[in-house]
C-alpha positions as a printed Julia matrix, in Angstrom:
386×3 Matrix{Float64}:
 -52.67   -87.21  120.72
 -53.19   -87.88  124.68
 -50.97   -85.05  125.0
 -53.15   -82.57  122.3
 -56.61   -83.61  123.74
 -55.5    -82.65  127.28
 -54.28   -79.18  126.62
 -57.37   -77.97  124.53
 -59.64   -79.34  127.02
 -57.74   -77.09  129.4
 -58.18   -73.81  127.94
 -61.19   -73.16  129.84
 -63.06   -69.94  128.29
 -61.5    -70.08  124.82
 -64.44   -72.79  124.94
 -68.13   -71.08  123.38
 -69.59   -74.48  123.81
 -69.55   -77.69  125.35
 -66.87   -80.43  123.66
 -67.63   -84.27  123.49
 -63.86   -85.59  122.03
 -63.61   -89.11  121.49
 -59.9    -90.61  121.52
 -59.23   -94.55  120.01
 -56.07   -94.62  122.64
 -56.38   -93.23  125.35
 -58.81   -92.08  128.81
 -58.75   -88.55  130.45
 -57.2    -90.87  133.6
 -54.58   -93.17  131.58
 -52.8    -90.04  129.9
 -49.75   -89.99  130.73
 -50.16   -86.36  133.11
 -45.72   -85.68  133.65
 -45.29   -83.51  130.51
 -48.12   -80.99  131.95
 -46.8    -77.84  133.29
 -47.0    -77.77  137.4
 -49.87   -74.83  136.73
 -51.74   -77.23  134.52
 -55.13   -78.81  135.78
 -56.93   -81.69  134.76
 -59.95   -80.13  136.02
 -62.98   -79.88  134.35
 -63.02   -75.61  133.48
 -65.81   -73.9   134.21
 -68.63   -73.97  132.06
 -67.02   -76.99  129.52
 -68.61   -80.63  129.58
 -66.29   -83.2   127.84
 -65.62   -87.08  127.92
 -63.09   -89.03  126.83
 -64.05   -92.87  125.88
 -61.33   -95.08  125.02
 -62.22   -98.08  122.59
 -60.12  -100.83  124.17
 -59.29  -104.02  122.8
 -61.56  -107.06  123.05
 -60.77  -109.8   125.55
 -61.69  -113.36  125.04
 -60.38  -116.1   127.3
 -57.62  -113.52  129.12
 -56.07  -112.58  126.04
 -56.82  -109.75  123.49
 -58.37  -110.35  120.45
 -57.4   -108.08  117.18
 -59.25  -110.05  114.56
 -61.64  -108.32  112.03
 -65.0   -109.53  113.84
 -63.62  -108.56  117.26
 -62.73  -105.33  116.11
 -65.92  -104.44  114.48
 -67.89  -105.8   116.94
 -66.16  -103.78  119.61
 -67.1   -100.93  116.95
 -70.48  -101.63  117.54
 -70.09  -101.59  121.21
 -68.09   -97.52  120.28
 -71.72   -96.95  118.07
 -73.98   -97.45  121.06
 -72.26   -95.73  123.6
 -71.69   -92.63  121.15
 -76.04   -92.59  121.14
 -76.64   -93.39  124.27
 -74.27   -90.07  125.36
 -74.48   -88.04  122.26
 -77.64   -86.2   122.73
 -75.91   -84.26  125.87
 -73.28   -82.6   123.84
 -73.25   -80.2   120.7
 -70.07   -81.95  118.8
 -67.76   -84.82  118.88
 -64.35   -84.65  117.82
 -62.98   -87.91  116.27
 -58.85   -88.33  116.56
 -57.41   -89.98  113.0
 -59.49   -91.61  110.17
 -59.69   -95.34  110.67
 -62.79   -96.69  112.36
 -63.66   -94.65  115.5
 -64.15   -91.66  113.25
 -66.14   -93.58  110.95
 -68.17   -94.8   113.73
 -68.53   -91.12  115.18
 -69.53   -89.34  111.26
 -72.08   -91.86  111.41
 -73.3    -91.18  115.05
 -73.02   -87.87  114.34
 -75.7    -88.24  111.37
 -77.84   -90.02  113.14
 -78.07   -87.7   116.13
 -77.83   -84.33  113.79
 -74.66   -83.46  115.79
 -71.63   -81.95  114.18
 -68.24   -83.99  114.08
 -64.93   -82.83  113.53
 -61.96   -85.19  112.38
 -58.06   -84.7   113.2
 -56.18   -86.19  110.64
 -52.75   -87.6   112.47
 -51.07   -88.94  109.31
 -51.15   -89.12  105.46
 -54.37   -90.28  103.41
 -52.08   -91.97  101.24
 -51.13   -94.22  103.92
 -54.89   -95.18  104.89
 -55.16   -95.3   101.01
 -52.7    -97.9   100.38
 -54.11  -100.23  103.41
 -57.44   -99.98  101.56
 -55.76  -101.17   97.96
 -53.93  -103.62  100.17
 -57.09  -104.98  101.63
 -56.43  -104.26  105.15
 -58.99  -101.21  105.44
 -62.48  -101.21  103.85
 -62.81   -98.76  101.39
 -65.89   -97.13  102.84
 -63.62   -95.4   105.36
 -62.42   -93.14  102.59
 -66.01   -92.28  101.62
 -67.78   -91.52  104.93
 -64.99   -89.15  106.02
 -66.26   -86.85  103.18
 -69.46   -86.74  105.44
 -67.48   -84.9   108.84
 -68.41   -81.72  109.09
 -64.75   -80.28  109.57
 -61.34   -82.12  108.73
 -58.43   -81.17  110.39
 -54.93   -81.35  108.69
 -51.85   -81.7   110.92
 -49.51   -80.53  107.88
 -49.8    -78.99  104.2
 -49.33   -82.45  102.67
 -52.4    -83.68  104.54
 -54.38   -81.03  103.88
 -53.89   -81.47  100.49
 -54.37   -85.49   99.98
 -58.0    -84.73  101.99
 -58.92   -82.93   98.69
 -56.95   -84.84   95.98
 -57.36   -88.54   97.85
 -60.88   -88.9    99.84
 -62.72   -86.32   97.49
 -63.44   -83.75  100.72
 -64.2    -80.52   99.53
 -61.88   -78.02  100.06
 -64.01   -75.51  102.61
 -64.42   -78.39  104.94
 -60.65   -78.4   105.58
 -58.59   -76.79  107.57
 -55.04   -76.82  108.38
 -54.4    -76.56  112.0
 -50.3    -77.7   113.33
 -49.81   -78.99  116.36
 -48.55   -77.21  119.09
 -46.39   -77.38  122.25
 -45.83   -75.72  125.73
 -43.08   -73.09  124.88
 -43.43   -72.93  128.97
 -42.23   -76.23  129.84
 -39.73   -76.09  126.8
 -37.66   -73.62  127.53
 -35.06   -71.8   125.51
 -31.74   -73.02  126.71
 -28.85   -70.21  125.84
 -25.23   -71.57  125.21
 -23.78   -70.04  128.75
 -26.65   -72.43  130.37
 -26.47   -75.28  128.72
 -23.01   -76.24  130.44
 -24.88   -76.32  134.01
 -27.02   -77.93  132.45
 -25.29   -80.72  131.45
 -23.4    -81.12  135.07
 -27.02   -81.41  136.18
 -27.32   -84.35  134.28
 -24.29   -86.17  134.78
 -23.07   -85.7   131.04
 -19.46   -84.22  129.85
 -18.44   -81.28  129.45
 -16.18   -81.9   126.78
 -18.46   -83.55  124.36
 -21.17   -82.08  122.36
 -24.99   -83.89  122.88
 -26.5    -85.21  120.09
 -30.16   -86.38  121.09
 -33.44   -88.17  119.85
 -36.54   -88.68  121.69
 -39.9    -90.09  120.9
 -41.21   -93.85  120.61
 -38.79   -96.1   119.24
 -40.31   -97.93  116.61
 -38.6    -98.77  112.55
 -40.47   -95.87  110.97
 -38.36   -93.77  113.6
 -34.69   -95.02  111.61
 -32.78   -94.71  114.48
 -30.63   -97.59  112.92
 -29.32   -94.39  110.06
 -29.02   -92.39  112.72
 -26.45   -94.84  114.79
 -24.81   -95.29  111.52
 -24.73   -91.62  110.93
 -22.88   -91.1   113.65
 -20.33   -93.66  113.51
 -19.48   -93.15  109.85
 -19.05   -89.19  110.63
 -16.37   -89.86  112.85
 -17.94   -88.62  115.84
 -17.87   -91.15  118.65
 -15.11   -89.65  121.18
 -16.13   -86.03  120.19
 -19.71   -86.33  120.77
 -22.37   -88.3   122.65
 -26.09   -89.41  121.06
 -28.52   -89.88  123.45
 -31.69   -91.81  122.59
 -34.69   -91.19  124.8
 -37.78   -92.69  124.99
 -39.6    -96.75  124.7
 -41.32   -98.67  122.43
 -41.1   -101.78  120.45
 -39.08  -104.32  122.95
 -37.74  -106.48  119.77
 -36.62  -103.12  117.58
 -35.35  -101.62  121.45
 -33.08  -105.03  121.19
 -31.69  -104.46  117.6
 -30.7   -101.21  118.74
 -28.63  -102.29  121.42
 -27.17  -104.81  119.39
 -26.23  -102.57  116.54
 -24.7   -100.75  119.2
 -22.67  -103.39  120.35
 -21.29  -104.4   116.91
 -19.98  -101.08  116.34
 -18.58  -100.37  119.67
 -20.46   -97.59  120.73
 -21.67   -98.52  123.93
 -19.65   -95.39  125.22
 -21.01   -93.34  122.84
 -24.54   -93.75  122.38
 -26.84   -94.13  125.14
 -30.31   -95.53  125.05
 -32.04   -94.16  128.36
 -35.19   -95.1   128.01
 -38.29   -92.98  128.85
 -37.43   -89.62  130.62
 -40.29   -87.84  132.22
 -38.2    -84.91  132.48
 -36.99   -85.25  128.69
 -37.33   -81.16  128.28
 -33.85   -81.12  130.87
 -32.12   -83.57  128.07
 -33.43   -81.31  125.49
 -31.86   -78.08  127.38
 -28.58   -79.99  127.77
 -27.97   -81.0   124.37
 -26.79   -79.23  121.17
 -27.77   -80.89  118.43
 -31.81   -82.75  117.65
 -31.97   -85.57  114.74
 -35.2    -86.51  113.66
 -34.54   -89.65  111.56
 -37.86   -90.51  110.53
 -38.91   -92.22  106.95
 -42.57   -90.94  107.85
 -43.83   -88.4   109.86
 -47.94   -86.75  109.77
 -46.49   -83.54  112.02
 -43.76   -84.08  114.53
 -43.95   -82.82  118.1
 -40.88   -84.04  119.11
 -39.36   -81.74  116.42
 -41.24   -78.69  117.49
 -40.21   -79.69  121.22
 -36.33   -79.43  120.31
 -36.76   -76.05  118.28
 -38.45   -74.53  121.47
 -35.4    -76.03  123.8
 -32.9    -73.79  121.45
 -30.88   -76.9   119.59
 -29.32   -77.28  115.95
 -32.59   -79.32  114.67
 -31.78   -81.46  112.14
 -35.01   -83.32  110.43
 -35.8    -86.1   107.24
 -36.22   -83.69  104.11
 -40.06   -85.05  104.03
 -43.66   -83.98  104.42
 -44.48   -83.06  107.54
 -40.92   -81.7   108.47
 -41.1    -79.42  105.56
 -43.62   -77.58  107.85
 -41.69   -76.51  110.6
 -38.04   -76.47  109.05
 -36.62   -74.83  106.35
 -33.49   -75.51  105.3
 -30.48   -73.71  106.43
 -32.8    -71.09  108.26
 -34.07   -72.39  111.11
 -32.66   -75.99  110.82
 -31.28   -78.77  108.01
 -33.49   -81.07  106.29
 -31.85   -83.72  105.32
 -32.02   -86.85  102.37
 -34.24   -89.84  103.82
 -32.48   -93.11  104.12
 -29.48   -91.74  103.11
 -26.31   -92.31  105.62
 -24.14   -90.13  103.93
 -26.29   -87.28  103.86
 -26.87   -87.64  107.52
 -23.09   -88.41  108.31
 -22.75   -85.08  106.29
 -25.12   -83.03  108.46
 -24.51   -84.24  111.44
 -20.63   -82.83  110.86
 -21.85   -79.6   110.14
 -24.46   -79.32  113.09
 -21.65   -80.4   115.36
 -19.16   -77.99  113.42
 -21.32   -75.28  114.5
 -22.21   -75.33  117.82
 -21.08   -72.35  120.16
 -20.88   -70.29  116.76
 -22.8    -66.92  116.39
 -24.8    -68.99  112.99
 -25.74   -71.79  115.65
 -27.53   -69.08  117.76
 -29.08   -67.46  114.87
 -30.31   -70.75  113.4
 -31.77   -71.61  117.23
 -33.2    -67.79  118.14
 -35.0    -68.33  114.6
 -36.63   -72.12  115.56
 -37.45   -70.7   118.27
 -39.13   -67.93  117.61
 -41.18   -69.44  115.01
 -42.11   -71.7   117.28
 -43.86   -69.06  119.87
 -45.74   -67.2   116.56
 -46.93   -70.78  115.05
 -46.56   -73.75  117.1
 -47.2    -72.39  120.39
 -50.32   -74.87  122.48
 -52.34   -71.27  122.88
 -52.27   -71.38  118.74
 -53.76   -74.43  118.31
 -55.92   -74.35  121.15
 -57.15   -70.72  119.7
 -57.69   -72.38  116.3
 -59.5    -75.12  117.07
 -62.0    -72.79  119.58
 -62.62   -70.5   116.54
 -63.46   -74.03  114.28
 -65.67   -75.58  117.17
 -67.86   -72.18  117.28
 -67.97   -72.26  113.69
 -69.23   -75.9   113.26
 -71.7    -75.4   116.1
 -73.2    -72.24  114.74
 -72.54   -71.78  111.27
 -73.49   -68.41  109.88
């Protein structure tokens, strides 16, 4: 999201008007800046006013405090700083559904000033947290009251309708997008320079993940995957990026019990993860839930064999046996199958088609200057509707 919110706040004069966006995670300063291209600037552009207030976790006697009452009261604390600044800016833009957005529709009410809502992942999933008591069930019901929604993915776009009642001209499907720039298409007769660079073989083909590790991620099919497939000794699986430290261990550990240490490497966070991405062959996206995968749309811009969950989300940017594989979720054999294949393939003229193809569909639909144009044309819109 850090990553999203940075870009579009950098396209200077696609900007008509002047952007308040509100983010639950993250401060202009905090974001991580390494994945912007050198030519990038976190300066404000001409003639744009933004902020960027992150809601951070209440503290009580040096330790933070996720309780109901301290989250809603730090809620309260979001409410009055959204009227105390809102009258200086001509929208807000609320990041996912839960309660900053709720707290910003309402703001936005008060104040008469339009708010847009990103939706990051499914309705279904804020749904079932509301039947499970976790959620109140007025956060369903004031997100009808945004004057835009944003859908990351068809499926999304569709439960907005079907699942919190929003009518169907407030919502509009907008995909992510990436830096084609900094993800560079990486030909076969570079990739083996490539690889030197990094210090892996030449006489294994790369297999690699990256992204937070976390359990909705399945890395542990993916592991399993590859050691039921036979291809430890022929390959290498590199898995980059951090998260949980506890599902980090059980990694390792499953490593350990099946005597892969050689053969599957967990590096940790990369800055310069698009150089792993250029150096390997084959991309497995595991994942038992995704809202619209970046990652994914990272490794079809880097020119790899992408190999993704057969779920929503995915479905978006891969289809089957054209520009990638979708695959059975949770299923070992169907990823051991796959995985086979993909590695079959590489060097062959159908691996370059299949990676020219992600590519290129990439640049026409996924491409930062997409989304960036998209959401310029929907901020005008809301700001002065015809």
């Amino acid at each position: 999201m850090a990553r999203q919110l940075v870009e579009s706040i950098n396209a200077g004069d696609e900007y008509k008007n002047d952007v308040l966006t509100f983010a639950s995670d993250y401060t202009l300063e905090s974001a991580n800046k390494s994945w912007l291209p050198e030519e990038e600037s976190l300066e404000t552009p001409e003639g744009v006013s933004y902020a960027v207030i992150r809601v951070n976790p209440f503290r009580f006697g040096g330790r933070e405090r996720n309780g109901r009452v301290f989250r809603y009261f730090n809620l309260v604390r979001f409410f009055v700083k959204l009227i105390s600044l809102g009258r200086r800016y001509d929208l807000f833009h609320a990041h996912t559904y839960y309660g900053t957005s709720a707290i910003t529709i309402l703001a936005g009410l008060l104040l008469r000033v339009p708010v847009v809502v990103t939706g990051h992942s499914r309705l279904s999933r804020l749904n079932q947290e509301i039947l499970d008591g976790k959620e109140p069930s007025a956060l369903m019901r004031v997100l009808r009251y945004a004057s835009q929604y944003v859908a990351i993915s068809s499926k999304i776009a569709a439960e907005a309708e079907s699942l919190a009642g929003i009518q169907k001209n407030k919502v509009s499907l907008v995909f992510n997008g990436i830096s084609t720039s900094r993800f560079r298409f990486c030909t076969p007769l570079d990739k083996p320079a490539q690889k030197q660079s990094l210090g892996l073989s030449l006489d294994k083909a790369v297999i690699i993940f990256h992204g937070r590790l976390d359990p909705g991620k399945n890395l542990k099919l993916l592991i399993e995957s590859f050691h039921q497939a036979g291809l430890p000794g022929r390959a290498v699986l590199l898995i980059v990026g951090e998260g949980y430290k506890d599902y980090k261990a059980s990694l390792q550990e499953l490593v350990a019990t099946l005597r892969l240490e050689n053969d599957v490497l967990l590096l940790g966070r990369k800055d310069n993860v698009e150089e792993y991405l250029m150096a390997a062959d084959v991309y497995c996206l595991p994942s038992s839930l995704e809202g619209f995968s970046l990652a994914l749309l990272e490794a079809m811009s880097s020119g790899l064999i992408c190999l993704a969950t057969d779920i929503d989300g995915n479905r978006d940017a891969i289809t089957d046996r054209v520009n990638g594989f979708l695959f059975k979720e949770n299923s070992v054999s169907a990823l051991s199958a796959v995985l086979a294949e993909a590695l079959s393939m590489v060097g062959t003229p159908e691996a370059d088609i299949i990676a020219s193809r992600a590519r290129s569909d990439v640049e026409t639909k996924f491409e930062i200057s997409v989304m960036v144009s998209q959401y310029a044309r929907l901020y005008s819109e809301v700001v002065t509707p015809s």
